[in-house]
N, C-alpha and C positions, 0 to 999 in steps of 0.2 A: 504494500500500500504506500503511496507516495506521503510524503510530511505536509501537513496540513500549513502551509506556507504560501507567501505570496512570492510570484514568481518573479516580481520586478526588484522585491527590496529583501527578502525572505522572514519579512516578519510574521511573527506566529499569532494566528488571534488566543490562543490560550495563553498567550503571554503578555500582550497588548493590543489596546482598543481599533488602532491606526496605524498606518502605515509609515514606513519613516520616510521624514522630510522628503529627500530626492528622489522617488519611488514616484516613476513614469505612470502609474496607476493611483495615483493618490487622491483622485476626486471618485472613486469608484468605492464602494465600503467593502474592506477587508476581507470580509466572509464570500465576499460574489465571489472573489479570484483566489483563494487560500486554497492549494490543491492542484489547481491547475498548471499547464505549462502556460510558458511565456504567451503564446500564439492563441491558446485559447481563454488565457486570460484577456487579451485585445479584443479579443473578438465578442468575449461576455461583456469587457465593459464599454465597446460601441452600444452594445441592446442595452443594457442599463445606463448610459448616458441621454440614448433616445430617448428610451422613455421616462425619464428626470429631469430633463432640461427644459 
């Protein structure tokens, strides 16, 4: 099972709320992208930016 982490900064939401500072994903909440790879973190937080914005 992959580490429950963000692909961009690899902060853990069991660890913390947010993402860190320079983390290419960082208007996207933690939990959408934690798990995924890089690409399909982008690609969740295009739909989740759509529909937020």
């Amino acid at each position: 099972m992959p580490p429950r982490q963000c692909p961009g900064c690899d902060a853990a939401p069991s660890e913390r709320a947010d993402h860190y500072a320079d983390c290419p994903l960082k208007d996207v909440p933690l939990a959408e992208v934690a798990g995924l790879t890089f690409e399909e973190a982008r690609a969740r937080a295009a739909q989740w930016r759509a529909r937020n914005t």
